[in-house]
N, C-alpha and C positions, 0 to 999 in steps of 0.2 A: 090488645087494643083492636077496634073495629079497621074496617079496612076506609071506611068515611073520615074516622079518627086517624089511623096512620093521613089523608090526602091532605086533612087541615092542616096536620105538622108540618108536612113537606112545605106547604103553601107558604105556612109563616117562614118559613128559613127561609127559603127562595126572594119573600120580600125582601127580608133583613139583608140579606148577599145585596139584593140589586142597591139597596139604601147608601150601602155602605161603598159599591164600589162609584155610585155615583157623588159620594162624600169625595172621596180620594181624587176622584175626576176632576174636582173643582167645581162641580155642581150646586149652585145656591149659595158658593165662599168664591174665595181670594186666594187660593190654593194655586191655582193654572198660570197667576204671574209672576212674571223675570221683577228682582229687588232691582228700584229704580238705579238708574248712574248717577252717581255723583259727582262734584267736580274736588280736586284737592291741588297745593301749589306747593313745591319744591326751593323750596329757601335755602341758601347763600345770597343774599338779594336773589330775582327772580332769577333761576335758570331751566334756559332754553337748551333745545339738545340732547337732551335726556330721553332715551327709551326703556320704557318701564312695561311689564308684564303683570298682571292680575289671573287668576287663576278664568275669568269671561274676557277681560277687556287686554288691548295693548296700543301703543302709539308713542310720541316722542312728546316733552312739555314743549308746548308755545313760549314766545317772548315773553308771557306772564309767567313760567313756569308750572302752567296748567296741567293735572293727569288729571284721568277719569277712571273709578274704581266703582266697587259696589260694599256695600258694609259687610262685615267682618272676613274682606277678601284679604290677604297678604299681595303687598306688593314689592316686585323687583325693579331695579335701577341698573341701568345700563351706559355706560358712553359707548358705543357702538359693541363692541364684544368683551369689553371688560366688564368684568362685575363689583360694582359701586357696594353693594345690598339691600338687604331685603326687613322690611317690619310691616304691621299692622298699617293698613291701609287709613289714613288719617285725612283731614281737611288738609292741615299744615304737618309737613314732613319737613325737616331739615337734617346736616350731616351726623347731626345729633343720634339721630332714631336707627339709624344704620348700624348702630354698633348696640351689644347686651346689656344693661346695668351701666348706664355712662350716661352723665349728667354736663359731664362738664364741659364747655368751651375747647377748655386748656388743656386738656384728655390730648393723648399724641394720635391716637387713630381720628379724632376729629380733625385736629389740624391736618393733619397728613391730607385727608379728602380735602379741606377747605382747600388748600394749597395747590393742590391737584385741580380741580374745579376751576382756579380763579386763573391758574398757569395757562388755562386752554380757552381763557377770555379770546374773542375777536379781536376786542381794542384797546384791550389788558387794562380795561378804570371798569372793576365790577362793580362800582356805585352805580353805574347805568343800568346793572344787571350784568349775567354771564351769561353769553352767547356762545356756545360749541357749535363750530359751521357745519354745513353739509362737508366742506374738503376738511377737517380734523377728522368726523365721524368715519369717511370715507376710509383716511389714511389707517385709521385705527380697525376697521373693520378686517375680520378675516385674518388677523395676525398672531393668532393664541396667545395673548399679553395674560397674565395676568398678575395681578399688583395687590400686593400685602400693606394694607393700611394700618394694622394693628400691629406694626413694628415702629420701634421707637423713632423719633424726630431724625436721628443723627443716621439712624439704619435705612430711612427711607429716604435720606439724600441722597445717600452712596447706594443707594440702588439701579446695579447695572442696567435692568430690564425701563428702570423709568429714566434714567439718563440717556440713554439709550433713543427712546421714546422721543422726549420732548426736545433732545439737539435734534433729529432729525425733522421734525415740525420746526424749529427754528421757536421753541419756546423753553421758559426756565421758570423755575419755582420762585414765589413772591417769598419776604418773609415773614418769621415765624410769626412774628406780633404783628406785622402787619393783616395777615391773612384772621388772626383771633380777632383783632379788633375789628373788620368787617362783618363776621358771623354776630361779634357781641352786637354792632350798633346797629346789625339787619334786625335784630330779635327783639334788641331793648332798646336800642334809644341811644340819646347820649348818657356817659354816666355823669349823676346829679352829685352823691356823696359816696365818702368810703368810710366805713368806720371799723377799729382796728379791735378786735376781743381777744379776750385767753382766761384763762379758767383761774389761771395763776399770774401775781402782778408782781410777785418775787419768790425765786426761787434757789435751792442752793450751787452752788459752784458744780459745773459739771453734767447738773440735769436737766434735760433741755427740755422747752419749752415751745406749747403747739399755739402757735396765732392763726387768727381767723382773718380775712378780710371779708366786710358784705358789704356790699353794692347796693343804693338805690339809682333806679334809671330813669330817662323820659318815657317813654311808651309803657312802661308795669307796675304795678305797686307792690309785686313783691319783690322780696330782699334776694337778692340774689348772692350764692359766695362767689367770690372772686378769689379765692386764697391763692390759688393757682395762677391765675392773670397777672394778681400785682407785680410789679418789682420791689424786694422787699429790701430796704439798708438799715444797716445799725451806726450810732451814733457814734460810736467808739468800739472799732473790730478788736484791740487790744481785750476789750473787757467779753464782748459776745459778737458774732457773725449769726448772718443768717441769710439764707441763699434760696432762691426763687425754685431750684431744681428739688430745693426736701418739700416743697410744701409748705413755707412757712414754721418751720424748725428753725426755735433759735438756741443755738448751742453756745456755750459760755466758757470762759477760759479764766478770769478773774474777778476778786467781788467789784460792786458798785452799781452805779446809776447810769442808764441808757436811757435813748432816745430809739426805738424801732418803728420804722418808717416803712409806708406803704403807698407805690404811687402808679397810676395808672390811667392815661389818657389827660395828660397836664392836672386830674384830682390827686390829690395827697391826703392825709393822715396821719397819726401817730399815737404813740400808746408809749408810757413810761412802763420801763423793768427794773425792779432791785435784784442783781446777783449778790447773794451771801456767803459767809462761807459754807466750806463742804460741809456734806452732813456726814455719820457712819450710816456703809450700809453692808458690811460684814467684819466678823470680827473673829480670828483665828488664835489658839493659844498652842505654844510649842516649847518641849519638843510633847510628842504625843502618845501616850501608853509608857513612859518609861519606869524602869525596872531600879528600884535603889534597896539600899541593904541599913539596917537602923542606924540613924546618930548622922547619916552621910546626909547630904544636900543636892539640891536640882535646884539650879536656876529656870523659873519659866517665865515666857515671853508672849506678851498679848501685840498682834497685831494687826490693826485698823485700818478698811478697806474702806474709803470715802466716796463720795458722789461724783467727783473730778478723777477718777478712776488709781489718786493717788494711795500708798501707801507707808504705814506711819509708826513704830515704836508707839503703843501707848500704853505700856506696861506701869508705868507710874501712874498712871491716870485711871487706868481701870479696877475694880474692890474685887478682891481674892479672898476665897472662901475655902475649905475642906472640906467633905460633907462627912470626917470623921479624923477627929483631931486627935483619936487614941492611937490612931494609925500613920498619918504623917498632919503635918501646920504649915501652915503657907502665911507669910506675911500679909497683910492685908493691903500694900502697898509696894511692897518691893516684888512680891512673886517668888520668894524665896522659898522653896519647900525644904523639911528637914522630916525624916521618916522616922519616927516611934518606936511601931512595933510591929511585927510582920501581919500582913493582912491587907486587903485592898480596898480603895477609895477613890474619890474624886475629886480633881482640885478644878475649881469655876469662877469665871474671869464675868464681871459685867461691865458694859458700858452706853449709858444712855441706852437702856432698856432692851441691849443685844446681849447675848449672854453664850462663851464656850466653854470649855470644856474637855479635859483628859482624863482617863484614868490614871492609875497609881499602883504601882504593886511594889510589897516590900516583902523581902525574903529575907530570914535569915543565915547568916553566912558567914563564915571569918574568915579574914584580911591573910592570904597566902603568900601572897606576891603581887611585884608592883611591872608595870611593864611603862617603857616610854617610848613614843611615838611621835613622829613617824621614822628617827631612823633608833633602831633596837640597839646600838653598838656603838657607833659612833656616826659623828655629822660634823657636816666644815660649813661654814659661813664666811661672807667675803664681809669687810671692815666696813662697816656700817649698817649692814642690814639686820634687820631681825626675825627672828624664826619664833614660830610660837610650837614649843614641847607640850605634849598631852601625855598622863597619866595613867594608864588602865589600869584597876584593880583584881586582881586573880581570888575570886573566894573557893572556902573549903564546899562551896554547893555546887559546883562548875560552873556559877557565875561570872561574867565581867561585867564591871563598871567599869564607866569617864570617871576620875577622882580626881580630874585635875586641881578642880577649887577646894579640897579636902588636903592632898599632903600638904606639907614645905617644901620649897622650891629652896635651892641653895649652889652657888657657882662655889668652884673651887680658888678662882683666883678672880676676885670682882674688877680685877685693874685688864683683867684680858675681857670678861663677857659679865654680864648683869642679869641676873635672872628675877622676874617680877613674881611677890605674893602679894599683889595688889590685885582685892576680889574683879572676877570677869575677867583681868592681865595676867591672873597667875602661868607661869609657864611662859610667857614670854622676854626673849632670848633679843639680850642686845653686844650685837659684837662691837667690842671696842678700841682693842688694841691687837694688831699680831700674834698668834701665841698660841698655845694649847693648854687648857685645863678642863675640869670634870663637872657637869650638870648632874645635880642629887636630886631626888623626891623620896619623903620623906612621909612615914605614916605610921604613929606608932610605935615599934621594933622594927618593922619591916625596912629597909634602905634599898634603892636602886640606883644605879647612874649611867651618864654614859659618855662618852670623848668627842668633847668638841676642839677642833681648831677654826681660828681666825684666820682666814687668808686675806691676801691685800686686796685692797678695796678694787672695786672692777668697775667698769663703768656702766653705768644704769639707766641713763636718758638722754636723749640729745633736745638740748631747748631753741628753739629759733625765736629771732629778734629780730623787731618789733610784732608783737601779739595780735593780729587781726586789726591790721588796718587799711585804712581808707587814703588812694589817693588820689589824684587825677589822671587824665590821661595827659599821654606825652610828658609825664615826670620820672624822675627814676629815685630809688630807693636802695640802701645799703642796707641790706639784709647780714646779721650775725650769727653764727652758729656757735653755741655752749656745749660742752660736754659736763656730763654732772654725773660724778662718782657717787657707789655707794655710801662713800662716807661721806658726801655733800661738797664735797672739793668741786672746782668748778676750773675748764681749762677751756681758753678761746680756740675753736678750730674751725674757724671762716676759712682759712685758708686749706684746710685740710680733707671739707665735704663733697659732696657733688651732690650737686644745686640743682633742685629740679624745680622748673614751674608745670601744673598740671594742663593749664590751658595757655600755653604760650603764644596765642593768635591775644590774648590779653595780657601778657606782663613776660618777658623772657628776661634771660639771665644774659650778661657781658661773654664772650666767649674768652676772652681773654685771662690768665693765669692774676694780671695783677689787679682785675677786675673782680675777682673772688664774694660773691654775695653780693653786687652789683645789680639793680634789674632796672630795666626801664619797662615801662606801660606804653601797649599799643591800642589799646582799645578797651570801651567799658564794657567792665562784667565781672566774676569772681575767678579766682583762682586758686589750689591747692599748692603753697611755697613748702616744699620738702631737703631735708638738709640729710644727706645718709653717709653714714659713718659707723666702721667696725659690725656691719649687719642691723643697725640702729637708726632709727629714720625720726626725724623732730620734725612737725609740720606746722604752719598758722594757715589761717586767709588768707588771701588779700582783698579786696575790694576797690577796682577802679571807677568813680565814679566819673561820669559826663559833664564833671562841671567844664566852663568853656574858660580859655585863656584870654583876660583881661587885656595885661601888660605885661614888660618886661623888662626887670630893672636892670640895667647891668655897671657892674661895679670891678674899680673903684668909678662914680660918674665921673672923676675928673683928675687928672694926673698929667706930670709931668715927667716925662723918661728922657737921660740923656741920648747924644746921638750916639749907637751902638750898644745901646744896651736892651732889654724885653721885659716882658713882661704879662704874667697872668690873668685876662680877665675873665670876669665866671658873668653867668646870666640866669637870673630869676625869676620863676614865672606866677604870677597875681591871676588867681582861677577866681572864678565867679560864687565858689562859694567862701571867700576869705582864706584860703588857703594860698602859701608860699612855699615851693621848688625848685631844685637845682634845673636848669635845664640846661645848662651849660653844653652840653654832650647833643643835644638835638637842635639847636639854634643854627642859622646858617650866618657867618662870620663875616663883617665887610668891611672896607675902612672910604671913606668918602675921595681921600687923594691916597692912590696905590704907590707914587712918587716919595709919597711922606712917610707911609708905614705902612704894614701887609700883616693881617690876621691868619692864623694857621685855622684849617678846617678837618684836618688829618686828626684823628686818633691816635695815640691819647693825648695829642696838643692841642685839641679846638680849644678857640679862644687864647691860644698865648702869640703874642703881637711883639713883633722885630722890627725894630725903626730902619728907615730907608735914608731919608735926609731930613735938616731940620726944615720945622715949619709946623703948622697946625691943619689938623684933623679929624675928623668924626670916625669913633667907632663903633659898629650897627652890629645887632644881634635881634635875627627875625627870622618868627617862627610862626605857621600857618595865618597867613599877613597879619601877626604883630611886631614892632620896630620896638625896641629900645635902644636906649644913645650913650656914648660918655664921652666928651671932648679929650683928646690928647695934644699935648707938644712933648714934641721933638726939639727938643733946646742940646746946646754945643754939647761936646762931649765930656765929660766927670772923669778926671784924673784917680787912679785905681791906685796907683801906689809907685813909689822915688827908689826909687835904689842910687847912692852912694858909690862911686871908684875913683879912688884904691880904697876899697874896705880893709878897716882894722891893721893898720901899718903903723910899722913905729919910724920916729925920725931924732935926727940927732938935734939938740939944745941949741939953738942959734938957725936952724937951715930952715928951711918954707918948703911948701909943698901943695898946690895946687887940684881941688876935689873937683868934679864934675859929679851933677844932679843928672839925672834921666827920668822922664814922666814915662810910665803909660797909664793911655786913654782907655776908655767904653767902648771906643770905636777901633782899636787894633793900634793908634797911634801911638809911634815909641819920640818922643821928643825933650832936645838938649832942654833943660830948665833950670841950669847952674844959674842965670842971673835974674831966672823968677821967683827962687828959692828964700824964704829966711835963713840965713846960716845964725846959728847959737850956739856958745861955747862951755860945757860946764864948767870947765875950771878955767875962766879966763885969763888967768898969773901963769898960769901952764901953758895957755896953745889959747890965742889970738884967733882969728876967722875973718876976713873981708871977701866977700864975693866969691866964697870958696877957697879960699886964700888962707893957706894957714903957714901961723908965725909960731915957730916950737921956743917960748922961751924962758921956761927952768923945767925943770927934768919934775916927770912925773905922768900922770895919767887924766885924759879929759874926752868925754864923749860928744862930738860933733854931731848937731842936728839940721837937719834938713827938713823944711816945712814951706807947704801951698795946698790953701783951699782945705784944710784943715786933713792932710795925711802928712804923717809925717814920719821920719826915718833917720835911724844916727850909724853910726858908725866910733866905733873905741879906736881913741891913738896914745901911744905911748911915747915919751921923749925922755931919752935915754943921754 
């Protein structure tokens, strides 16, 4: 190249360069300015207070909640030196945007900031807006807080550093719904309707089902989900609940027909559910891989794992198959298998389109010897109980079988034990009587046995009486304690246990020996009533309920007791849910004239009443200010019984002889009553009678009576 040629080259690049850097300079474009500012507003209604960072700009929002950012800058959120967070710089930012992937209200890290926000209000009504003052920002300032919002609702209460915090500003957290429902109706409005969805409108027992709640509101037209917001109830918890913490999860416990209900800001909803019953949804067959030897048998058993997480026998119900009937046959209904010929197979259970499965292997083998299990020798059983004996088969392969359902079963003396060939019972051992005889099985040629004795029966359970119930407070209950032998005999030992209540601040026991299963109730709640005897403990409930005490009968209402004598009264108490008990033992005792009579209040006499003088009375039984009444008299005293002197004398034919009567009274009185007396003679030819007066007149024998107020009393005389 010339050297004119080399200068033009240079020349042209040298333009290019200057073109180019005066492009970059912003020469003749828009390249040299700053992306204008724009304004954006921080929403929980407006808040002020807030100091926010942009990567160009910073400052606090205004009463509008004002920041200023530039586009595509991220922006930070401060209350003085805590950090709030941080997202994409937006017109409208709310607590929402603070947090990754979260949409929702009802989110706990949104509530947690809403709450936090609105706790640090000026005049604590954020419907005005939230105002964070210059003295919170101040207080907060410079104090290295920093506060975990994406911890759960319940974690962010009890958190030390924000307790901490907001006592010492003399502020506290609003709550949980209240703070959601400010953010919902700053964003949307009020809410207009609710309407309740799910994918499924019935389903079976046990599988639970997902509800939706969506929202239309005043200020948006779109649907917003609430599922989370609502408060969600079911119409009948017996059949399904569903609880506001799953998300609108409704889980089901029995079949039927609901009402599931959705309600939120005085709007409701609802949506009917059919629970069915359970469905299968696994299905097991047992036992699994077993080893049989030809002509012998295997019971197998299918069992059904349902929707309601139960489990079920459905051996009967499910089609049993072989996949080689040269080799073992399985009933098609019972699950019985029976092995053929040596060689291995498969026996397969279906049901309702689930399908299991074991293998099968059959050897052959012959029948060496029989073994019984579990005791090899001999075994004792106590008179009544039963034992079940198992069989193993010893083959010439050094195999063992179970053969139990294969031998005969056979007792040596069936009046001492009984032994069952009833298929599934075979083997099982019923002691009957005292004694000792021999357990056979039986296969074949083959024989084994083994020595059982019966011992006496022992005791097997302690039952306590009455079974889980309900009573009130301030009643008391006699509790019974059974003893129940193995051979079902049954012996009362109320007196004999030690009585325990498990919550005794609720139902305690008499301390008292003749009080034995005795309890009175102090208060409502449950209890564990335990009776223990010989290492044996029998338990119920009990259950005191809070019904309130009406009234109080007490009885007899109305009696008359002579003077000196007592008498028993008891008191009843009429609770608010139609229930009647004794309260005898808790009432306070009183009589209106203490002159007339006097009630005992002592242990174990409350309520037995000793007359004073005659006259009439009221007697009061009252128990947390209720009265009950029953009128008494005290009337004169009831002659108890005559005695006769000279009892049983004999006297001579012709001579007299003079009786005296003597009364006692109720009241301790001993008084003469010879001329209050009827006197009557049996044999009036023999011995005469006037006023106690007796005339002996022919020899022989007669019994003199003495009678007043219907006692009466004789005495035998002889006249000789």
């Amino acid at each position: 190249m010339s050297i004119n040629g080399q200068f033009s080259w240079m020349k042209r690049c040298l333009s290019l360069l200057l073109l180019i850097s005066l492009s970059a300079c912003g020469a003749g474009g828009d390249y040299s300015r700053p992306r204008p500012v724009q304004k954006g507003v921080f929403l929980d209604s407006a808040v002020s207070g807030l100091r926010y960072v942009t990567e160009t700009l910073s400052g606090t929002t205004d009463v509008n909640g004002t920041f200023e950012y530039r586009k595509n800058e991220t922006i930070k959120f401060y209350i003085a030196d805590i950090f709030l967070g941080e997202t994409q710089a937006k017109a409208q930012i709310t607590p929402i945007d603070l947090f990754t992937d979260i949409t929702d209200i009802a989110d706990p890290s949104v509530t947690n900031m809403c709450r936090f926000l609105q706790a640090l209000d000026i005049n604590n009504d954020p419907d005005d807006g939230i105002e964070i003052s210059i003295m919170v920002q101040n207080a907060l300032n410079n104090q290295n807080i920093t506060l975990d919002f994406q911890q759960s609702i319940s974690d962010f209460e009890s958190d030390i550093i924000l307790s901490k915090t907001l006592t010492q500003m003399g502020y506290a957290l609003p709550g949980i719904k209240a703070a959601q429902k400010h953010l919902r109706q700053t964003l949307y409005g009020e809410l207009q309707s609710i309407e309740v969805k799910t994918d499924l409108l019935s389903t079976p027992k046990g599988m639970p089902i997902q509800l939706h709640a969506l929202g239309t509101f005043e200020k948006t037209s779109e649907i917003i989900d609430i599922t989370n917001q609502v408060n969600w109830s079911s119409s009948n918890n017996s059949i399904a609940t569903i609880d506001s913490s799953q998300s609108g999860l409704l889980n089901s416990f029995a079949t039927g027909e609901i009402l599931v209900f959705a309600i939120l800001d005085d709007v409701s909803n609802y949506i009917e559910v059919e629970i069915k019953s359970p469905i299968l949804t696994g299905l097991r067959i047992v036992p699994q891989n077993p080893l049989l030897h030809p002509f012998h048998t295997q019971q197998f058993y299918a069992m059904g794992t349902f929707s309601d997480d139960s489990t079920r026998d459905i051996t009967a119900e499910v089609t049993w198959a072989s996949k080689n009937v040269m080799i073992a046959t399985v009933g098609s209904i019972s699950g019985l298998v029976r092995a053929i010929s040596e060689g291995k197979t498969q026996i397969i259970a279906e049901y309702e389109g689930k399908m299991a499965s074991s293998d099968i292997m059959v050897n052959n083998g012959l029948l060496t010897d029989i073994q019984i299990y579990p005791d090899s020798e001999s075994a004792i059983i106590a008179k009544g109980f039963n034992k079940k004996f198992h069989a193993i088969g010893v083959y010439s392969d050094e195999t063992r079988q179970d053969i139990t359902e294969q031998v005969f079963w056979e007792s040596g003396h069936n009046e001492i034990a009984k032994v069952s060939n009833v298929p599934s019972l075979k083997g099982l051992t019923e002691a009957i009587a005292v004694g000792g005889t021999k357990i056979f099985a039986k296969m074949g040629d083959i024989v084994t046995s083994i020595d059982l004795t019966v011992s006496e029966a022992i005791l097997d359970q302690i039952r306590v009486l009455p079974v889980n119930k309900t009573i009130p407070v301030y009643s008391q209950e006699q509790f019974q304690a059974q003893a129940i032998f193995s051979d079902l005999t049954v012996e009362d030992v109320t007196d004999q246990v030690l009585w325990v209540s498990d919550e005794p601040q609720v139902a305690a026991f008499f301390d008292e020996d003749i009080h034995k299963g005795l309890l009175s109730t102090e208060s409502p709640g449950v209890t564990t009533i335990r009776a223990m005897y010989q290492g044996l403990t029998g338990a119920t409930f009990l259950t005191v309920s809070d019904a309130a005490l009406e009234s109080i009968i007490v009885e007899p209402s109305s009696i008359s007791v002579p003077m000196g004598g007592m008498h028993q009264f008891t008191a009843s108490g009429i609770f608010s849910d139609d229930t009647r008990y004794d309260i005898t033992d808790k009432v306070d005792w009183t009589v209106s004239k203490i002159n007339v009579a006097r009630v005992s209040n002592d242990t174990p006499n409350k309520g037995l009443m000793n007359t004073v003088a005659i006259g009439t009375t009221y007697v009061r039984a009252t128990f947390k200010n209720v009265t009950g009444y029953a009128d008494l008299t005290v009337r004169s005293p009831d002659l108890l019984s005559i005695r006769i002197s000279p009892e049983n004398i004999s006297i001579e034919r012709g001579a007299s002889q003079q009786l005296q009567a003597t009364g006692y009274y109720t009241d301790n009185a001993i008084v003469d009553i010879t001329h209050l007396v009827e006197w009557k003679s049996s044999q009036p030819e023999i011995i005469k009678i006037t006023g106690g007066l007796i005339e002996a007149l022919a020899i022989g024998n007669a019994n003199i009576t003495a009678s007043l107020s219907g006692i009466s009393r004789f005495t035998a005389i002889t006249v000789y």
